[in-house]
N, C-alpha and C positions, 0 to 999 in steps of 0.2 A: 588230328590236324597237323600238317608238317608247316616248321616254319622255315622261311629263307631270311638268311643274314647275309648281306651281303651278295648275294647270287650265289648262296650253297645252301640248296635245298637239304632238306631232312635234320639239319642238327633240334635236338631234345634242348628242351629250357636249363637243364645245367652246363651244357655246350655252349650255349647264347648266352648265358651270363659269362662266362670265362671267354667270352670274346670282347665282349663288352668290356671286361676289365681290362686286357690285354693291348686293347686300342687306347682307352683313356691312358694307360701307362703310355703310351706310345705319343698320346699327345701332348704329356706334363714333361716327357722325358727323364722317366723312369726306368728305374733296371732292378730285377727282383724284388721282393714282397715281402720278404724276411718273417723277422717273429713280433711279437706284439708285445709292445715296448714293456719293461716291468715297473713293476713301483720301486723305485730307488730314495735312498733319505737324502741322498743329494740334490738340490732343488736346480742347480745347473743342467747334473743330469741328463734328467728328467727332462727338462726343457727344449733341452737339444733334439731328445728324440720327439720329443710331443708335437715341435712345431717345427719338424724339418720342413727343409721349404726344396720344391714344393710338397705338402700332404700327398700320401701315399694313397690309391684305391680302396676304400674298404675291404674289398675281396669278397667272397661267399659266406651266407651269415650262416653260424651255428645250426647242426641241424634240427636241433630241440628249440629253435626260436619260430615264435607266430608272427606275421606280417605286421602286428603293431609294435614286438622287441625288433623286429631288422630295419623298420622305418627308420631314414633319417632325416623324415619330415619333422618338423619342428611341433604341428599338430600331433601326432602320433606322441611327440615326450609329451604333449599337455595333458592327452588325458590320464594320465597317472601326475605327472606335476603342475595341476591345473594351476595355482598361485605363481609359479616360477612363468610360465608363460603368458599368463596375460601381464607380468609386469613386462615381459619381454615385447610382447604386442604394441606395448607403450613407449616403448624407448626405441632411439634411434638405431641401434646394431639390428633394428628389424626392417630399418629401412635405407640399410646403405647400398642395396642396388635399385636408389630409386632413380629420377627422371635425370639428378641433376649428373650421374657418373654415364647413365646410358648411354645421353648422349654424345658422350663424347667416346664412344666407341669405335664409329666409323670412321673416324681422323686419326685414333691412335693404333689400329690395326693390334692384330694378333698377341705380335710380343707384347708392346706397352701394355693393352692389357691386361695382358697375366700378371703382370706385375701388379695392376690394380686389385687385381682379385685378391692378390695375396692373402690382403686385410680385409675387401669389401665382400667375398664371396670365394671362402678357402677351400673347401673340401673340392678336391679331386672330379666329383660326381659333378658338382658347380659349374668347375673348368669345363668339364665337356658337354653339358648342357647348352652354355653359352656358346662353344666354339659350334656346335651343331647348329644350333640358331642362326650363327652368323652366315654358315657356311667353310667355317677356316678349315685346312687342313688337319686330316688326320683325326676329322671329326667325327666320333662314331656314327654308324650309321644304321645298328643294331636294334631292335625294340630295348628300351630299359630292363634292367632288371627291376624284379618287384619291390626294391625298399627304395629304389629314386622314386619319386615321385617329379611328376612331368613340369612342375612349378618349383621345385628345390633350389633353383639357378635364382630366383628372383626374389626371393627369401631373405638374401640379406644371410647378417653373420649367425647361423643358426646355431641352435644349441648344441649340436653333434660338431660343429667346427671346436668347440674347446673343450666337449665331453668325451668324443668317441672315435677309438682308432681302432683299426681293423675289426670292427663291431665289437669291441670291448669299450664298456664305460669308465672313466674317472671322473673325479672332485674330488673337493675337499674332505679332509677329516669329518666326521659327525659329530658333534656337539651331543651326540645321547645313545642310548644303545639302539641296535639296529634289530628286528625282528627276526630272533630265528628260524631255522626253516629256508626252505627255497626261496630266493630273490628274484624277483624277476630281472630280464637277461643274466643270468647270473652273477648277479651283484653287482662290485662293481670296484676298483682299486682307488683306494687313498692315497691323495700325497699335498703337503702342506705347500706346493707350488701354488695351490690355487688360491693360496691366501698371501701371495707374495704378489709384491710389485713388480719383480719381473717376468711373467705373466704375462701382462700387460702391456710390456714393456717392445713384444714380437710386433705390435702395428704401432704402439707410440715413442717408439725410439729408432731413428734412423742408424744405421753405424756408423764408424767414423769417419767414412770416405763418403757417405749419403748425399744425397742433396744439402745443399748448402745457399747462402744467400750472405753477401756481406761476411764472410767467414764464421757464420753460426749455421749451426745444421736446422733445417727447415721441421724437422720434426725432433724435438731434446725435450721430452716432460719427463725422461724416467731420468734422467741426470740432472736434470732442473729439481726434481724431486730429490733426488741423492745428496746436494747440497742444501737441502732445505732442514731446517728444525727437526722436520716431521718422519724424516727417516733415523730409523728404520722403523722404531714405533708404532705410525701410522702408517701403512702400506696404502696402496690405490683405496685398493677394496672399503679400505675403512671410511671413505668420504664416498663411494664412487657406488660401491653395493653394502651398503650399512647392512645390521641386520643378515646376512646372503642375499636382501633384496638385488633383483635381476633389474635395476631402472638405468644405473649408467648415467646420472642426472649431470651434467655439467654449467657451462656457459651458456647453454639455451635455455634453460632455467631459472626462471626469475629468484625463485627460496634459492636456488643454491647459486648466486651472484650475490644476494644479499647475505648472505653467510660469509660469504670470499671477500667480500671489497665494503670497508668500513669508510666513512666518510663525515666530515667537518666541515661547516662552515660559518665563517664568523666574521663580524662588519664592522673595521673601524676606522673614525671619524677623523675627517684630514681636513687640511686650513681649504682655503675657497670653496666651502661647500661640496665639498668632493670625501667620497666615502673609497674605502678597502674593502673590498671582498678576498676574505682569503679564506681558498680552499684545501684540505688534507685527501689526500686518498690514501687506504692503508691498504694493504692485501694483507689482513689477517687471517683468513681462514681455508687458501688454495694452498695447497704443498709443494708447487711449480709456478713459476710468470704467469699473471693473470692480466688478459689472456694467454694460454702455454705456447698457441698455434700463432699464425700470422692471416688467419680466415677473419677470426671475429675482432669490434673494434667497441670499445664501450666511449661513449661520449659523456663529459661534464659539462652540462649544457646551464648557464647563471644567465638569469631574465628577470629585470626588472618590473614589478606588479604593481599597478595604481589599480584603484576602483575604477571603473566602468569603460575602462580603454584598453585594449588588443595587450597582451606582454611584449616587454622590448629585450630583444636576447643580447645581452652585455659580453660573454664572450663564450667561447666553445675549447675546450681542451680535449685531446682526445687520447685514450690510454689502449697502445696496440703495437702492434706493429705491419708498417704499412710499406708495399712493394706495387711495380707496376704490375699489369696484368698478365707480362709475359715470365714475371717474376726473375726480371734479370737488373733491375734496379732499386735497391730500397730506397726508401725519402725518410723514412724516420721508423725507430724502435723505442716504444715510451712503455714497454710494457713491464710494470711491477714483480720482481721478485718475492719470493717465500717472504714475511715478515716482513718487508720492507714499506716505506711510502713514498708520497710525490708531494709536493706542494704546489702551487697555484696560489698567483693573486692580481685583481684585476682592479684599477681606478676606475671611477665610474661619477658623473657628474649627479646631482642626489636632487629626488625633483625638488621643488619650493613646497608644498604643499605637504601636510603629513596624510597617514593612513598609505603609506607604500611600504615595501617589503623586496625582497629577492628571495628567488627560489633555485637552488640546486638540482637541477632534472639527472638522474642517470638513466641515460639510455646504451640498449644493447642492441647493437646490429649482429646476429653470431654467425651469418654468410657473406661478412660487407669484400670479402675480396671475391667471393662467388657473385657477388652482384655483379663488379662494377667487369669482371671475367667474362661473364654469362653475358653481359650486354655488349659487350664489348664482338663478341665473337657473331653476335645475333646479325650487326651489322655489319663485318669484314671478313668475315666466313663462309666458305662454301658447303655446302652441306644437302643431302638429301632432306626429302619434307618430311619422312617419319623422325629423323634427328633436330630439325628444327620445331616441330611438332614438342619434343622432349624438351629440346630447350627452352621452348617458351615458358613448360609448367617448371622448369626448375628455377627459372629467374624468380616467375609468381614465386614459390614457393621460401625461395632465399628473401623475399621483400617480408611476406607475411610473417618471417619468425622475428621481425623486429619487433621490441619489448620496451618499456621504461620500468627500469627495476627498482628505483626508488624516489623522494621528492623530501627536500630538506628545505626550513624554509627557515628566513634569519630575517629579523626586525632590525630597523635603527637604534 
């Protein structure tokens, strides 16, 4: 069977892979392939080469490897690390090219999104699945080679985005002896980067010149971390993948909000029948500002409770930081530091009657800037119907992760 790539009949399946590759370079702008980065004990390094930007083509896998060691479908690592991916299945890095970044593809054109990709959808093979799709320049036009898999792009941050370069695996150290004998893909290089925070740090820390808002950089958790208690001690990993659990649990997370934000409140009695509520909030247990980003917004929601009549909500505090939708003005930053707390206290008239009470609501919105973004754009945007199509499930989607992570209640 001859194939044509491009309108050049007869090239053999090792010719159409190395075109394939040749173009995706083309479209990342890239220049040579080099060697395959080593293990180095320097964890900078390391880092440098692991997460040049942009990722380099895989290139042609080993010729001793079978279609499930050259996959870089994330299915393909499950069935050897079944545990590792269905925690992964669970967690968000499986679903950051979902509706709510899609959309916003056709407005931000070519460039802007490479740059989203960086973090949302890194490898190489990603980039030019997407740009195919869209149509953009320079888009191959090749059949895939055999280890893309025709869905790879849509996958989100997959396991081969932090394990595998030029079809050589890494991770962490092993905690136990490893089985002698042939590994499959052949084995696989150590280095204790993957147990450091800066790791982590290539999509949760902008540089110094990054986006910025109010003169604070709009993404700072690995410096917010760095001045925090918890380094170096506790690196990401240790809250984030306990265990090497692959869950990534954060602020969408009701357990792991309740762990982060300890809370107080206590009621005392003042002349004209009028009471104090005063509330504490601590961040005891996030190692960066809770919340870190300026996305999620948690509310301290105090309601007054009688028997058999509606709650009356007494006041509302809110701990975040809050920007317009074009994100070129802030209105307020109340978000909590490593260790640190806030206080709150509100006067409130105290019914005549006993048997009332006040209750402490925390609530989590963890997309309330994608909400009020997503709506925002719904109605003053022009947009094709398959993109507003997307944005309608992302707005849904940003409403439904709202949560009440806990309920404190205080008596007279």
């Amino acid at each position: 069977m001859k194939l044509h790539v491009m309108g050049l009949p007869g090239l053999n399946s090792r010719l159409r892979l190395l075109f394939w590759l040749v173009v995706t370079g083309m479209l990342l702008g890239l220049a040579g392939c080099g060697q395959k980065p080593p293990a180095v004990p320097d964890v900078d390094s390391f880092l440098a080469k692991h997460w040049s930007d942009p990722l380099v083509p895989q290139g042609e896998p080993p010729a001793g490897f079978g279609s499930l060691e050259a996959s870089l479908a994330p299915e393909a690592c499950g069935a050897c690390h079944a545990e590792q991916y269905r925690q992964w299945q669970g967690a968000l890095h499986s679903h950051t090219m979902g509706a709510g970044i899609l959309w916003q593809f056709e407005l931000l054109g070519q460039e802007e999104t490479n740059r989203c990709l960086r973090c949302h959808a890194p490898l190489a093979e990603q980039k030019a699945l997407v740009a195919r799709a869209r149509g953009w320049k320079n888009a191959p036009t090749s059949p895939l080679p055999a280890y893309v898999s025709p869905h790879l792009d849509s996958s989100g941050l997959v396991c081969a985005a932090c394990h595998v370069r030029r079809h050589r695996r890494y991770g962490p150290p092993q905690p136990r002896n490893m089985p002698t004998g042939h590994a499959p893909h052949d084995g696989f290089v150590a280095s204790s980067a993957f147990q450091d925070s800066r790791f982590c740090a290539h999509c949760h820390q902008f540089p110094e010149q990054g986006p910025s808002l109010a003169g604070k950089l709009r993404e700072d958790t690995y410096r917010q971390w760095l001045s925090s208690s918890f380094a170096p001690e506790q690196p990401c990993q240790s809250c984030h993948m306990p265990g090497r659990k692959h869950l990534w649990r954060g602020i969408h997370d009701p357990e792991m909000v309740r762990k982060a934000l300890a809370v107080e409140l206590k009621l005392t009695r003042l002349d004209g029948g009028k009471y104090r509520a005063e509330v504490v909030a601590r961040n005891q247990g996030a190692g960066h500002h809770l919340p870190t980003y300026m996305v999620a917004k948690i509310d301290l929601v105090l309601s007054l409770r009688k028997p058999g009549v509606p709650d009356v909500e007494l006041a509302r505090d809110v701990i975040g930081w809050k920007a317009d939708v074009d994100i070129k003005q802030e209105e307020f930053d109340t978000r909590i530091p490593a260790g640190e707390s806030r206080r709150y206290a509100h006067e409130f008239k105290a019914p005549l009657r006993p048997g009332w009470n006040v209750e402490l609501r925390v609530d989590v919105a963890p997309r309330e800037h994608y909400e009020r973004m997503f709506s925002y754009s719904m109605a003053n945007v022009a947009m094709s119907g398959e993109s507003r199509r997307l944005l309608k499930t992302a707005i849904e989607e940003a409403a439904a992760a709202r949560f009440t992570a806990l309920r404190v209640l205080a008596e007279p």
